[in-house]
N, C-alpha and C positions, 0 to 999 in steps of 0.2 A: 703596313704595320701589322705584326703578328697578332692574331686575337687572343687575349689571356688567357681566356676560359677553355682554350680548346685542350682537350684533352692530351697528356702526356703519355703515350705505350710505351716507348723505349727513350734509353737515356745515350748519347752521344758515346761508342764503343770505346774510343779513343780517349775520353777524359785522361787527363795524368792526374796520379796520385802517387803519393811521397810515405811512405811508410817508416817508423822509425823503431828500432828495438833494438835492445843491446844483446838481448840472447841470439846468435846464429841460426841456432835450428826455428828458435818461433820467428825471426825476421822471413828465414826461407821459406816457410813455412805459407805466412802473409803474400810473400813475392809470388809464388808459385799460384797459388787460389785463385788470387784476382786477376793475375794474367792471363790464367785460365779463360775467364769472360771480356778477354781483350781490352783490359785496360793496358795502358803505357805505366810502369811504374820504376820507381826510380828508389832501392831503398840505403838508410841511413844508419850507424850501428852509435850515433848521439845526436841531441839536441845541437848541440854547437853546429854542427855540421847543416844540418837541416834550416836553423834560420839564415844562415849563408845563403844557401838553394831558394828560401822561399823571398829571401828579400831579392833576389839576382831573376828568380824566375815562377813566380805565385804557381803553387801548382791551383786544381781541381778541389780537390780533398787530401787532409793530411790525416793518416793513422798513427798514434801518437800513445807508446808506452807509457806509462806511467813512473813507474818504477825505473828511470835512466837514472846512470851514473853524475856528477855535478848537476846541473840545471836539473829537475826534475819534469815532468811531464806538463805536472800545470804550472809553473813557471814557464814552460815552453809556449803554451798554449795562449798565456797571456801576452804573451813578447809580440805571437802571431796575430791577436784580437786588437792588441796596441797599435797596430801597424795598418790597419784594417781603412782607414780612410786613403791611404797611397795606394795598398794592395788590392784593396778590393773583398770581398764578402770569399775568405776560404772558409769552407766547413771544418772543423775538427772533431774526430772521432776517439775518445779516448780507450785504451784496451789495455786490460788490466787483469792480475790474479784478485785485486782486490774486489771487495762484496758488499762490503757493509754499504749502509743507505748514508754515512755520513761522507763516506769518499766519494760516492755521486752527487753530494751537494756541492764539496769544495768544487768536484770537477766544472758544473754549473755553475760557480762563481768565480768559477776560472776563464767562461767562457765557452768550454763546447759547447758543442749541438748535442752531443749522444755520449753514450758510456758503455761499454759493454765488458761485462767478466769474462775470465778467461777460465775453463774449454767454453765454450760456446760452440751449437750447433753452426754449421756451416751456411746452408742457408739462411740462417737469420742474421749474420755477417752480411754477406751479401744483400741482402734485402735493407740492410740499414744504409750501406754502401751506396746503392740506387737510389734510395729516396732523401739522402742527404744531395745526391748530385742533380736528381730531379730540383730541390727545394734553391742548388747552384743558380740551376739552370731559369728557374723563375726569377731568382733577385738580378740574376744579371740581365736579363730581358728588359724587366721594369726599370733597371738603370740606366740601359738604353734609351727605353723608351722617356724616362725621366729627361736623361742628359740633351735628347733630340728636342722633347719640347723646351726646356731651359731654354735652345736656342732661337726655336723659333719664335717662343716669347718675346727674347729680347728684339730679337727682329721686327717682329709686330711693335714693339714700344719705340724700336726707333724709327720705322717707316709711322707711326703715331704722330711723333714726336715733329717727322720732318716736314709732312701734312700740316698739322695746328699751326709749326712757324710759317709755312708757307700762308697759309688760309690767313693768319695774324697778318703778317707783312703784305697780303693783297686788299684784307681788310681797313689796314692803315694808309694804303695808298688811294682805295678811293676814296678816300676823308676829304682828301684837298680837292679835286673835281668836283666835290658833289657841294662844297662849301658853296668854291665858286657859281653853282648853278643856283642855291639857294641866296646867294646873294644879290645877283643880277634879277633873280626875280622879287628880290624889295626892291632892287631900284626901281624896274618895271612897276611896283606897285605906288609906286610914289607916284606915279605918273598915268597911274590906270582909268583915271575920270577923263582924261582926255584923248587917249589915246586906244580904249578897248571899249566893245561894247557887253551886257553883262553877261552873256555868255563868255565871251574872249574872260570878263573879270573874274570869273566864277572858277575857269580851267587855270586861270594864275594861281589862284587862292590855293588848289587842287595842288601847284605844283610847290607852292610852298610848303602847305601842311607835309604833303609825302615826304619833299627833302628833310623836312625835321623829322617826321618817323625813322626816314633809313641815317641821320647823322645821331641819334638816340640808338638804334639800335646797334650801330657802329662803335659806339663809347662803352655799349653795352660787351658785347662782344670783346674787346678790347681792354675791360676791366677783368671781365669773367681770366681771359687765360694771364691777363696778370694775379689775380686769385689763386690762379690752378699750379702757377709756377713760385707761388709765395714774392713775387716782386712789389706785387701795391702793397706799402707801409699805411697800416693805420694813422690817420689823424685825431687821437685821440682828445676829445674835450670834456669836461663834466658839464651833465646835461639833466633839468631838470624834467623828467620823463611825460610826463599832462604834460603840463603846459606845450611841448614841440609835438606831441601828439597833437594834441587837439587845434595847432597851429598847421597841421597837414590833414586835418580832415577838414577842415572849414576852407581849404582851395576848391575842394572837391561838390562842396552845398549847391554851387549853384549847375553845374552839371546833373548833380544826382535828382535837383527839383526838377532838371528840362525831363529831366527821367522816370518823373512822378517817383522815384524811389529815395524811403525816406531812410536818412542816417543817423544811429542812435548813439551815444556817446553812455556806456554802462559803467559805474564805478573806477574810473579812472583815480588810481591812485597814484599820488606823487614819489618818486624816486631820482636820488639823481643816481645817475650811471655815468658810466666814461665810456663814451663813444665816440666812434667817427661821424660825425653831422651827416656830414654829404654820404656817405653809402644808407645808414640808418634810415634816413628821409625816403632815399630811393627805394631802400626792402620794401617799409611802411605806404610809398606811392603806392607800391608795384599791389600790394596785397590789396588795397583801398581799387585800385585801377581794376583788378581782375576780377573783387565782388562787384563793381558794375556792370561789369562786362558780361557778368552768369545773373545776372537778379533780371527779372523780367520787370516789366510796368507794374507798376501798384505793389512791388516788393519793398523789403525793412533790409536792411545789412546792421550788427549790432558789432562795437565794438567794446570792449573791455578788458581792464589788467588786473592781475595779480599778485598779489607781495608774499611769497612768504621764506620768511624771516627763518626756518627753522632749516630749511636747506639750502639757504641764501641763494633765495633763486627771485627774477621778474619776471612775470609773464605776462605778454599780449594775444590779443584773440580777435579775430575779425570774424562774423558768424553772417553767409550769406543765405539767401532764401531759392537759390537756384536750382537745377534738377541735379546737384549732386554729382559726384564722380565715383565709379566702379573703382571697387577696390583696388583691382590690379592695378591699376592704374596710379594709386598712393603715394607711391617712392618712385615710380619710371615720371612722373611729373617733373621730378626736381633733376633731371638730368636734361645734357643740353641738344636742345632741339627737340625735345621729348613733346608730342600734343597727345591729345585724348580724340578717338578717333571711334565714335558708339553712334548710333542708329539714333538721330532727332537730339543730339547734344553737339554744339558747337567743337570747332578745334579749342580745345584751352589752354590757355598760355601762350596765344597768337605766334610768335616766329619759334616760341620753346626758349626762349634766354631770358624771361623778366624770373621764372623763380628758382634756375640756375642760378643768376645772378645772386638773391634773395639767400637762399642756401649757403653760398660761396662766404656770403658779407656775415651771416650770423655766425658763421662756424671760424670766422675770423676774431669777431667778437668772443670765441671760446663759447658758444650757444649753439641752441637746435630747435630747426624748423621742422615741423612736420602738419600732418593734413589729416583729420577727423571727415569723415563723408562716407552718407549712403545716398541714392538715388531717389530722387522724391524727395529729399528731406533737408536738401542744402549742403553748403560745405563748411569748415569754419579750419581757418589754417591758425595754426602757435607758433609762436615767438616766445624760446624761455631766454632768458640773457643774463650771466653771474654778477650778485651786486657788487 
């Protein structure tokens, strides 16, 4: 791919350019000059004629009288500026007896690029000539280069696209094998005082809890690219906001005391909202689940909400006491698979899909999560939700 910035010395000898004049002698005039410097030129003695040529075959650059018989110049100018998404970026160079500063506006809202009166020195023709077809030479490069990535975007979005369905549809197949494993190992466990000893009972227990991590993180998973593709329909219910709160952080009391960390329940105000139960519960786990996960022994996690009424907004707040997350870090959290990966601070967000998840479901709700944190100092993630 060509480097943009690389300097331009000479401009392509052969460019065509389409010259138009009704006078003979100033058309020959035109024709003869620029041939001169080896351009291909092809001249016109009216408009008519010329957008015939330029729709049949775009030139380079068009030089373009002013003063024509029927269609006049900037009528022509516009027909060719109108036409400009099929044809492509032509420069037009308007050349004219006229002077005055009000016929180079019309010209400019006609569409040229440039205007020039007529005698004009020679070389300053020329010189506008070349850097009109230099300034060609740049749009059409960038439109290249535009059109080449378009493609390979799309390409990228469909090899994307064919990956996640695949990843999904291998993800959903082992749902069923791994049930089955977790299943056989309750029945195993029914049966484990007489048939294992407590090591043997210990590695069952082992294989149960994992199979429920990976059939969780499976639904997990499985939710998210229904989120991502808009197919999970909300179940929306009206919900009075305390009260299912504080019925999902009292699951968590007696973990958090094996944890000597204690949970503080901050002005919870009541709202009802219309939400979906089951994903709501699950953001609210997921938040509750991961200030455990960062709060070391003998830490506080505070939670509390918000009402206000004047930008009909709710908000929740979960404030933990842990070492905090690097900035950079803030917004790559909420993406999927995203952990945090720093010198003496755990991976956070264990496999990276609990505040994906979490993100996915509030932004369904028409709401937005985000993450307050400095290092040393704790985290405290928001939940705003519209009443």
């Amino acid at each position: 791919m060509p480097d943009l910035l690389e300097p331009v010395t000479s401009v392509h000898r052969k460019a065509r350019l389409y010259v138009v004049d009704d006078d003979p002698s100033q058309r020959e005039f035109l024709h003869t000059l620029l041939a001169q410097c080896g351009y291909d030129i092809t001249p016109f003695d009216c408009g008519e004629k010329l957008l015939n040529a330029v729709f049949e075959n775009p030139p380079d650059l068009v030089l373009l009288d002013v003063m024509l018989p029927g269609a006049g110049g900037y009528d022509i100018c516009k027909a060719i500026k109108k036409k400009s998404a099929s044809l492509g970026y032509i420069p037009v160079l308007l050349v004219s007896v006229l002077c005055d500063p009000a016929d180079r506006i019309r010209g400019n809202q006609a569409g040229a690029d440039d205007f020039i009166s007529v005698p004009f020195v020679h070389d300053e023709l020329l010189t506008r000539v070349q850097s009109l077809l230099k300034g060609k030479m740049y749009h059409d490069r960038l439109e290249a280069q535009k059109t080449l990535l378009q493609k390979r975007h799309k390409q990228l979005h469909e090899l994307q696209k064919l990956k996640d369905d695949l990843v999904g549809l291998l993800v959903h197949d082992l749902k069923n094998p791994l049930a089955v494993i977790c299943g056989n190992a309750e029945l195993l466990e029914l049966k484990k005082e007489k048939m294992f000893d407590d090591e043997s009972r210990k590695g069952l227990k082992d294989i149960r809890d994992n199979c429920g991590r990976l059939l969780r993180m499976i639904d997990c998973f499985l939710d998210i690219n229904r989120l991502e593709n808009g197919k999970l329909l909300l179940n929306r219910l009206p919900f009075d906001m305390a009260p299912f709160l504080e019925k999902i952080v009292s699951s968590y009391e007696s973990l958090a005391e094996l944890k000597k960390i204690r949970l503080i329940l901050s002005a919870m105000i009541n709202v009802r909202l219309s939400i979906d139960p089951d994903l709501m519960e699950r953001v609210f786990s997921n938040l509750v689940t991961n200030a455990l996960n960062h709060t070391p022994e003998g830490g506080k996690i505070i939670m509390g909400t918000i009402l206000d009424k004047a930008e009909k907004k709710w908000t929740f707040w979960v404030k933990d006491s842990g070492k905090g997350i690097p900035e950079k870090y803030h917004e790559k959290i909420f993406e999927k698979f995203a952990q945090v990966r720093e010198d003496k601070l755990k991976n956070y967000s264990g496999a990276g899909l609990g505040l994906t998840f979490c993100k996915l479901a509030v932004e369904a709700h028409n709401g937005r999560i985000w993450l307050e944190s400095e290092q040393g100092l704790g985290s405290t993630f928001w939940i705003n939700l519209p009443l």
